[in-house]
Every structure is written in structure tokens, then in C-alpha cells.
C-alpha positions in Angstrom: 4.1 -11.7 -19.4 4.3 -8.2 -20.3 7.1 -5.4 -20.4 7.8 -1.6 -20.1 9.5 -0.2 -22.9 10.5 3.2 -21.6 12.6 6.1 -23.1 13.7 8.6 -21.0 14.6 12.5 -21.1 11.0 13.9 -21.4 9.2 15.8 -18.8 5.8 14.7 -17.6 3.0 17.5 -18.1 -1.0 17.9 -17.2 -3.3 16.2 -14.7 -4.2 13.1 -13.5 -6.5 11.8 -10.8 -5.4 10.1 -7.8 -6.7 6.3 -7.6 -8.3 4.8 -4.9 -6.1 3.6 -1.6 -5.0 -0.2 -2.7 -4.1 -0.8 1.2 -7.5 0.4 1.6 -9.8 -1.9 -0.6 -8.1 -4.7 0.1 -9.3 -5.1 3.8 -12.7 -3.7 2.8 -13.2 -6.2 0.1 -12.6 -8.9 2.9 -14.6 -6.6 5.5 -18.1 -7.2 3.2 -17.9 -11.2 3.9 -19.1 -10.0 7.5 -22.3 -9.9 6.3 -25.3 -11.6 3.9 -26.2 -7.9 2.8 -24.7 -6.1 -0.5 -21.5 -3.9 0.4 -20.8 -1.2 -2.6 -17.6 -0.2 -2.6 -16.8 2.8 -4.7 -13.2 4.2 -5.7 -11.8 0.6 -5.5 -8.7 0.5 -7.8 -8.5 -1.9 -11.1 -5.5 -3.5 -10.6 -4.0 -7.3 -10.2 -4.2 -7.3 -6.1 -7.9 -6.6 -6.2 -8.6 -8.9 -8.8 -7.3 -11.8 -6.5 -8.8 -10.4 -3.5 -12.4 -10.5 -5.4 -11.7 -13.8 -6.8 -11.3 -15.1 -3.3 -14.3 -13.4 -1.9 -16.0 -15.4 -4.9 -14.5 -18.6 -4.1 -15.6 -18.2 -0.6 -19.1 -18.3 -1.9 -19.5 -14.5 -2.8 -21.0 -12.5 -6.0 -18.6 -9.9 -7.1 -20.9 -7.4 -9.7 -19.1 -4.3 -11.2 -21.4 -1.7 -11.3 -19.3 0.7 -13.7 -15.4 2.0 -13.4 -14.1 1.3 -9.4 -17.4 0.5 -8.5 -18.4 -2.8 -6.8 -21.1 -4.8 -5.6 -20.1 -7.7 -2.7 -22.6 -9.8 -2.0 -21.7 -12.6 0.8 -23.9 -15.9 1.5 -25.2 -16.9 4.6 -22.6 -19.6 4.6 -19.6 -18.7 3.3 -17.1 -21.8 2.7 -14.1 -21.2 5.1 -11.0 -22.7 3.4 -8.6 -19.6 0.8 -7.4 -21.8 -2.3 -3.4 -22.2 -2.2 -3.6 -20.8 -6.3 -5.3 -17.2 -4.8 -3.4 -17.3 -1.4 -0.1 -17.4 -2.7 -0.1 -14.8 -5.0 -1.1 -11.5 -2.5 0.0 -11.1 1.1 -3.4 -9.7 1.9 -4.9 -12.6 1.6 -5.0 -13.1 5.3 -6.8 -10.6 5.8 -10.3 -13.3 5.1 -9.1 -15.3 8.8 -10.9 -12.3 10.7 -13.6 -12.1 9.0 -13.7 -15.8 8.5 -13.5 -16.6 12.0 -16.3 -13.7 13.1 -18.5 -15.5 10.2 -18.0 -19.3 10.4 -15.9 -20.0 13.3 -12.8 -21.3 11.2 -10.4 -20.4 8.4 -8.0 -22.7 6.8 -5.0 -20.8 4.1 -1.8 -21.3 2.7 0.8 -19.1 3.6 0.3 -15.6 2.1 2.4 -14.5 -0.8 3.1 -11.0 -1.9 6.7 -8.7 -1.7 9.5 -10.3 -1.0 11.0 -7.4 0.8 12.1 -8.9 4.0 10.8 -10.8 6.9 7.5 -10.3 7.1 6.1 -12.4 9.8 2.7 -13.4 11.1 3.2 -13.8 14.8 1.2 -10.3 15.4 -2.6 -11.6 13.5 -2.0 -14.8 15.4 -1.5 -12.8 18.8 -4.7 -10.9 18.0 -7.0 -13.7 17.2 -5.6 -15.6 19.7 -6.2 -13.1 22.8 -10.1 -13.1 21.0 -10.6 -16.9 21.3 -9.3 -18.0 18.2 -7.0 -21.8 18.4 -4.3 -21.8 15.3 -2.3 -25.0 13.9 0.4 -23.7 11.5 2.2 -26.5 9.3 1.6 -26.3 5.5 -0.9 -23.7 6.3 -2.5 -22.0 8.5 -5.4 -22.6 10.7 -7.5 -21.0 12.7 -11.0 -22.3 14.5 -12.6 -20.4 18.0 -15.9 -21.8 19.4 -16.6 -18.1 20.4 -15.1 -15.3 19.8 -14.9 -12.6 23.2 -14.0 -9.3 23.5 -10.1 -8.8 25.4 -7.9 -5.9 26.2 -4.8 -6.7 23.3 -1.7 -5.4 23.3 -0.1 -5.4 19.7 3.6 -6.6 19.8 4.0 -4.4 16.6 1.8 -1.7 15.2 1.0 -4.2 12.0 -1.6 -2.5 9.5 -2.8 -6.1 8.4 -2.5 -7.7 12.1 -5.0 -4.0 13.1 -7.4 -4.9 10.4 -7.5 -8.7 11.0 -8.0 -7.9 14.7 -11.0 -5.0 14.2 -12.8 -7.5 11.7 -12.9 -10.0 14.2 -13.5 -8.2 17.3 -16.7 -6.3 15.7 -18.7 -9.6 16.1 -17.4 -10.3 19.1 -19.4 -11.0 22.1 -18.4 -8.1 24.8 -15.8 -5.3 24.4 -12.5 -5.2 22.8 -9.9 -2.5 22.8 -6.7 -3.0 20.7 -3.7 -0.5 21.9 -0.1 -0.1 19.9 -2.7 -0.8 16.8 -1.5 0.8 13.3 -3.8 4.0 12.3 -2.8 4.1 9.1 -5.4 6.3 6.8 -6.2 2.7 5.3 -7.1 1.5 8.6 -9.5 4.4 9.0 -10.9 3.8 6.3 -11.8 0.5 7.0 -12.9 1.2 10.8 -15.2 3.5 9.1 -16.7 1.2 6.5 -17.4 -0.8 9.7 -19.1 1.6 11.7 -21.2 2.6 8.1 -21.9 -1.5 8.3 -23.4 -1.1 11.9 -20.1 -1.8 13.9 -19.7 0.5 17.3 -16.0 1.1 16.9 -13.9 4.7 18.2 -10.5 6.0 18.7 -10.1 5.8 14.5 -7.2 7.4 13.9 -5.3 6.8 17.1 -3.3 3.7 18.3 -5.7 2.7 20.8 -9.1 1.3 19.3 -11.9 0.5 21.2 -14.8 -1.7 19.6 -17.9 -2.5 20.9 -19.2 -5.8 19.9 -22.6 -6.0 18.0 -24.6 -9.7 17.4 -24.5 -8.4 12.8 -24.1 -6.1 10.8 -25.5 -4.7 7.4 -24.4 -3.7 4.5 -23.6 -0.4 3.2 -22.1 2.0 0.1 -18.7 3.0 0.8 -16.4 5.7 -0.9 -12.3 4.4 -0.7 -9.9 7.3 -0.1 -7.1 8.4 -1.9 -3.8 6.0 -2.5 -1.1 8.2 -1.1 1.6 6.4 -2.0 0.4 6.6 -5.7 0.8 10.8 -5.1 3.8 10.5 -3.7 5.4 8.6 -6.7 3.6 11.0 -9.1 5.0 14.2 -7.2 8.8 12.6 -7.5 8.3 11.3 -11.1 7.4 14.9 -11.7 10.5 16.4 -9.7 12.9 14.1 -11.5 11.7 14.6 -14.9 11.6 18.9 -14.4 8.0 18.4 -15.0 4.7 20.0 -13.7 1.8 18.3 -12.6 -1.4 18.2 -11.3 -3.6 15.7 -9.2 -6.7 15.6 -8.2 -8.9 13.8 -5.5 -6.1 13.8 -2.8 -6.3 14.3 0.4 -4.4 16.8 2.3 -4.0 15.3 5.6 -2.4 12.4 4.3 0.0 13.8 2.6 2.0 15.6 5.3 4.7 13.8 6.7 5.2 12.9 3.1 5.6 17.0 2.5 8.5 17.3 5.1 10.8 14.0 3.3 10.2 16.0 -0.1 10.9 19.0 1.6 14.3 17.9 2.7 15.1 17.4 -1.1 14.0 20.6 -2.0 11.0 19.7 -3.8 7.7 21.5 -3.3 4.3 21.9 -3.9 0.8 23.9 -3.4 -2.6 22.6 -2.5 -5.9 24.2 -3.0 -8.8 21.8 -1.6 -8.2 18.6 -2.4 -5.9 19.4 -5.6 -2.0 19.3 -5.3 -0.2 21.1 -8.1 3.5 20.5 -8.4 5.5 23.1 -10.2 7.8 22.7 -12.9 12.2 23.5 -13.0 12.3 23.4 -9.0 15.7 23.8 -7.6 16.3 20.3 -6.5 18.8 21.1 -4.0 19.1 18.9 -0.7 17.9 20.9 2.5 20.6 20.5 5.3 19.3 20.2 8.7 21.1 23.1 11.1 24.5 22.9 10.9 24.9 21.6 7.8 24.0 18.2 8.9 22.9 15.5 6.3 19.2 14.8 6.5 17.9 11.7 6.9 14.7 10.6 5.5 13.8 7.8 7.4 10.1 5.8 7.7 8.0 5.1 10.4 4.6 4.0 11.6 1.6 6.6 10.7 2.0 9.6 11.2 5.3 8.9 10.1 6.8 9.0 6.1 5.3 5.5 4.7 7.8 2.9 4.3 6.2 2.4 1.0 7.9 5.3 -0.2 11.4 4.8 0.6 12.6 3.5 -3.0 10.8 6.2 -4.7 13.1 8.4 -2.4 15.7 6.8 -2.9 15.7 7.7 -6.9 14.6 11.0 -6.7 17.6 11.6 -4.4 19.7 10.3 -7.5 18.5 14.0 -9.3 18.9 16.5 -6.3 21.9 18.4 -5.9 23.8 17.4 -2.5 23.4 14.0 0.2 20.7 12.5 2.0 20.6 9.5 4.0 17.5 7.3 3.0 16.7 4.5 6.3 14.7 2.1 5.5 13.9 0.5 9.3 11.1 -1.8 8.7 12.3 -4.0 6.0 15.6 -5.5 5.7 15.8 -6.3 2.1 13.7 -3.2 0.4 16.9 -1.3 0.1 18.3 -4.2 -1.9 17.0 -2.7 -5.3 19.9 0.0 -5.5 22.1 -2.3 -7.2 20.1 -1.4 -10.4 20.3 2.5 -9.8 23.8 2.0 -9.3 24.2 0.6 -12.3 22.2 3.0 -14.1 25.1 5.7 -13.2 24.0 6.7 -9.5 25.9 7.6 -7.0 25.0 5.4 -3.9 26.8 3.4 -0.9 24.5 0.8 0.6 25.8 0.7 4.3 23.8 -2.1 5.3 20.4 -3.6 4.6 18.2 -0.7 6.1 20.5 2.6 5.1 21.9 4.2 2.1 23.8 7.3 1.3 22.6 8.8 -1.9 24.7 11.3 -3.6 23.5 13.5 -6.5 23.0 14.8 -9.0 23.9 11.7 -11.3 23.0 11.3 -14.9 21.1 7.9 -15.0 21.8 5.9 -18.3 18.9 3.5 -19.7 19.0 -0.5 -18.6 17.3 -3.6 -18.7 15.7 -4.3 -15.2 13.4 -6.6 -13.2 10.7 -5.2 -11.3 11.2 -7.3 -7.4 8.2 -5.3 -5.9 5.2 -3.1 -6.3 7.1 0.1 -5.0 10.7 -0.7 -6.5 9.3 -1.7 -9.9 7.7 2.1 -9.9 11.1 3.5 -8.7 12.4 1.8 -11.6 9.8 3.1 -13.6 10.4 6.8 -12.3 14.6 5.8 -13.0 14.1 5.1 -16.5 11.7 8.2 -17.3 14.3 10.3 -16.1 17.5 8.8 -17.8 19.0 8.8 -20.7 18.5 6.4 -23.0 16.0 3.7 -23.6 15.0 1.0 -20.8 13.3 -2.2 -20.4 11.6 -3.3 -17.5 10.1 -6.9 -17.2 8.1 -8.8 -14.3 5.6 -5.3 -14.9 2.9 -7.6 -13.3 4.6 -6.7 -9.7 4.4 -3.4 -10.6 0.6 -3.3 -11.7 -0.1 -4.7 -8.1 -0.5 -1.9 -7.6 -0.9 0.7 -9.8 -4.1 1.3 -11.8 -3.6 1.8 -15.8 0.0 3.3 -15.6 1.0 2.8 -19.2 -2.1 4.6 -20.5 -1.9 7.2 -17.7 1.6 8.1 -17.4 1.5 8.4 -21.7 -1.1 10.8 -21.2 1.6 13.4 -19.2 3.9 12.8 -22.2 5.9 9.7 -21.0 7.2 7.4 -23.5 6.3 4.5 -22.0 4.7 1.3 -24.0 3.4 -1.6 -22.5 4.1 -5.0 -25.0 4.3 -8.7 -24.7 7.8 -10.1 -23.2 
């Protein structure tokens, strides 16, 4: 088990390259078991969920091959074994993103239920709707099954606009005999991404970027060289680690569509930034004053489905609001228990009421004080992260493995802007 060892106090400085989309690879590493051919993906992240999601693929039957730095080579066999070990499953939520592939593949999928965050109820019931309205028969006891005879094309209706219950449902549907259109589906930039790889595979799929998807079902497909995009929730913690700690910064490699519903949350905090192509450049000594709406008004940063601010991004908001002069309300609506983490800042020296599981009134500025904290989640842990590089005072932060989820090389990356920040053995 490692640690963080973090002191606080200095402002991060220089440029750094934004990593490839995790929410992204992880349903285009499963997306290559639909066929027998090679799938490159390129731009894929090094971190601990895509090292479980490859050493599934592989225990499925797959070759994984890394070509050089976020480069792979997936290579699937003609018959792929149709049952996730409990040991992989457990450890990522994503790994049910294999049962639509899986099922468009071999006809069956048997897996444990998936691990990951614990940030809330985060239920199932939309993937098994999808499946089901394609063919697909599900048991679920111990674990999970699925088996279909045939998968057909249907007209679905999502009962929630799920990113994972989306994906599962396009990977299933693009084998499917006939046509399928899924509406209320998520359109996350991850999900285009993945739609895309599809269509590069030989999938017939438009409407990317929308909430209604329409796929055409084709008898294979082939394999292909893909390019991941951006991780925009990696930016988005980079642009408020840079706010907090009066710092400037540069990244690379974004890209600027994605990042503007995020622009109008920061904006309400008074933070901003410039972008020229696909470089964002973030200013140093900023005001930091909170934006009232007219009238005075508190604003609210709240999350929502794409286009709306990514709920992945709420506790990074939530600390930054710690530094900026004035009130905001950060909602949290999609996940009753992400909000939880504010115990921590609280004791840390912020200034926050917790109204209820989903809202919290963050008053600032407050001088944050080093701790010794836990890391719950891939998103808190790096709010904890962006906390401690912003207080005063030395902190430790253990269960790091959550936060490396998710985030490629930090230590070495975030020392390279001047944080004092060590990685050692706990």
C-alpha cells in the first residue's frame, strides 16, 4: 500500500499534457472483444482501472501487447470464454461493461457484481433493461447472468441516461440482427468516443452526440487503430489545483468543446482561462471572488447529464470553493453519498454546512491546515490531493490506490509543476 506525503503552500507552475479519457478506454478496451481482428488503441491511460480492464480482456481469452507509452494492441479469439473472474470483477465497476460485448460474441456472460466507488446507489436495473429489450434472459443471485439465443434490434427507452447502461446497450445492439435505436441514452464525449471506435470497426451507428442513437446492425466487424480523447475531468482538477494554489498553468491536448459547461461552474467562482487550439492556459493571482447570479443571488453549481457540469467534478468544486472569496452552493444530484467527503475539509479549517446528502454551502475563503486523510474515491481522493497542496502544513493521504484509478503518474507529474508531493510505502 502506498501513501501521499504532501506539503502544502506552493504554487504549481509550467505545462503538462492532458491524459487520455479513463471513461473512454474503458468501454473501448471491452468494445475490441467484438471481434477476432487486432484493435490499437492509442492515448489509453496507464493507470490501475485499465490494468484490470486488460487483465480481463486477457482472461477472456485475449492478447493484450503494449506497443510503446498509451499504446495498445487487443487481439480477441474466435472464442472468447464468457465467464469475468470474481478477483477482476470486484475491483472496477466497469467491469460490466464485457456482458454486451459478451453477449453480441458468445451468447452468454456470467460476473460477479461489479465493484468500484462507493459513492452511492449505483444500480444496475438500466444495462439489464437494455439487454433485455435486445433478447438478452438475466438470473441475478451471487452474480449476474445473462444468455439470449439471438440478439434483435428494438426501439429502447432508457429509464436513466446511464453512460455504462449506453455503452453496454450500443456494443450489443451493433451485432444485432435488424435495427436498434436507443433514446434518453447518455452522450457523454466518452460515449462518442466509443460509438465512433465502432463505426471505425465497421458498425453503422448515428445520432453520436445526441440522446437518441440509432444503430444499424451488421453480421461482424473488424478491427481498427483508434486515437482516445482527452480526460476532461483530469483538466478540470488541474485548472482548480492551479486556482487554489495562485498558480499558472498550461495543458495541452484538450479539447475545447468538452470543456464548456465546465467553463461556466469555474466561472461562477471567478476563475478563468484562455484557449488557443487545443491548449488551455490558466493564468496565475486570479481574483477568486464568487460571481453572484443577478440580484445578488448565491450560485449554485450543480451537475447534470452531458451537456451538463460532470458529476465527476463536484468534489473538486467543492475544495476550490474553500479558497474563493464569498458562497456557492455545490448540488451534488446524482449521488447520495459523494458529498460525504466534506467531513475531512471541514476538519482541515473550511467553512462548510452539509444540508443533506446531495447539497452543501461552502463559505470562503478559509485557511486549510494539513491532515491525515483517506482517499474513499477516485475524484475525492484528488480533491484531497488539491486540499493538501493548498494548505498549510504537511498532509498524509493513504488508500492513494483509489486515487490512481484514475489518474496517470500524478506524483511524478504534479512534482514536475513544483508540488511537494512524494509517493512512499504506507
Amino acid at each position: 500500500m502506498y501513501e501521499y506525503n504532501i506539503e502544502g503552500g506552493f504554487p504549481v507552475k509550467g505545462q503538462i499534457k492532458a491524459s487520455g479519457n479513463k471513461n473512454a478506454a474503458l468501454p473501448c478496451i471491452a468494445a475490441a472483444l467484438l471481434t477476432p481482428e487486432p484493435v490499437i488503441l492509442r492515448n489509453i491511460p496507464e493507470i490501475e482501472d485499465v490494468q484490470v480492464m486488460t487483465a480481463i480482456f486477457s482472461d477472456l481469452g485475449g492478447k493484450v501487447e503494449k506497443l510503446e507509452k498509451n499504446t495498445f494492441k487487443l487481439t480477441m479469439k474466435d472464442n472468447p470464454a464468457s465467464t469475468i473472474p470474481a478477483q477482476l470483477s470486484t475491483k472496477i465497476r466497469a467491469s460490466i461493461l464485457f456482458a454486451g460485448p459478451l453477449l453480441a460474441r458468445t451468447g452468454k456472460v456470467v460476473l460477479p457484481p461489479p465493484g468500484g466507488d462507493v459513492i452511492g446507489r449505483r444500480r444496475l436495473d438500466t444495462h439489464f433493461l437494455a439487454l433485455s429489450e435486445l433478447g438478452a434472459r438475466y438470473e441475478v443471485d451471487t452474480q449476474i447472468s445473462f444468455s439470449a439465443n439471438k440478439l434483435k434490434g428494438q426501439d429502447i427507452f432508457l429509464d436513466e441516461a446511464s453512460v455504462t447502461a449506453t455503452e453496454n446497450a450500443v456494443m450489443a445492439a451493433v451485432l444485432a440482427e435488424g435495427d436498434t435505436i436507443i433514446s434518453n441514452a447518455a452522450c457523454e464525449p466518452h460515449v462518442q468516443d466509443l460509438c465512433r471506435m465502432l463505426n471505425g470497426m465497421g458498425a453503422q451507428i448515428s445520432g453520436i452526440g445526441s440522446n437518441t442513437i440509432y444503430i444499424k446492425g451488421v453480421q461482424e466487424l473488424h478491427g481498427t487503430d483508434f486515437f482516445i480523447g482527452p480526460d476532461y475531468m483530469e483538466i478540470g482538477s488541474f485548472i482548480g489545483l492551479a486556482a487554489v494554489t495562485h498558480g499558472s498553468l498550461t495543458i495541452t491536448d484538450i479539447a475545447p468543446r468538452d470543456m464548456r459547461a465546465i467553463k461556466l461552474s469555474f466561472a461562477k467562482l471567478g476563475i478563468r482561462w484562455e484557449i488557443d487550439n487545443n491548449t488551455l492556459i490558466v493564468p496565475a493571482q486570479q481574483e477568486l471572488k464568487v460571481n453572484c447570479d443577478i440580484g445578488g443571488m448565491i450560485p449554485k453549481i450543480d451537475d447534470a447529464p452531458w451537456p451538463g457540469f460532470p458529476p465527476d467534478l463536484t468534489s473538486i468544486m467543492t475544495v476550490v470553493a474553500t479558497q474563493i472569496e464569498g458562497m456557492a452552493l455545490i448540488h451534488e444530484k446524482m449521488f447520495e453519498s459523494r458529498m460525504f467527503f466534506v467531513d475531512k475539509l471541514i476538519g482541515m479549517g473550511a467553512r462548510i454546512t452539509l444540508c443533506d446528502p446531495h447539497r452543501a454551502v461552502v463559505y470562503g475563503p478559509s485557511v486549510l491546515h494539513g491532515a491525515d486523510l483517506v482517499s474513499p474515491d477516485v475524484r475525492a481522493g484528488m480533491a484531497m490531493v488539491i486540499a493538501a497542496l493548498c494548505a498549510r502544513g504537511e498532509s498524509r493521504i493513504r488508500n492513494v490506490y483509489q486515487i490512481e484509478r484514475g489518474y496517470e503518474d500524478l506524483t511524478r507529474r504534479l512534482q514536475s509543476l513544483g508540488a511537494h508531493i512524494e509517493r512512499i510505502s504506507g
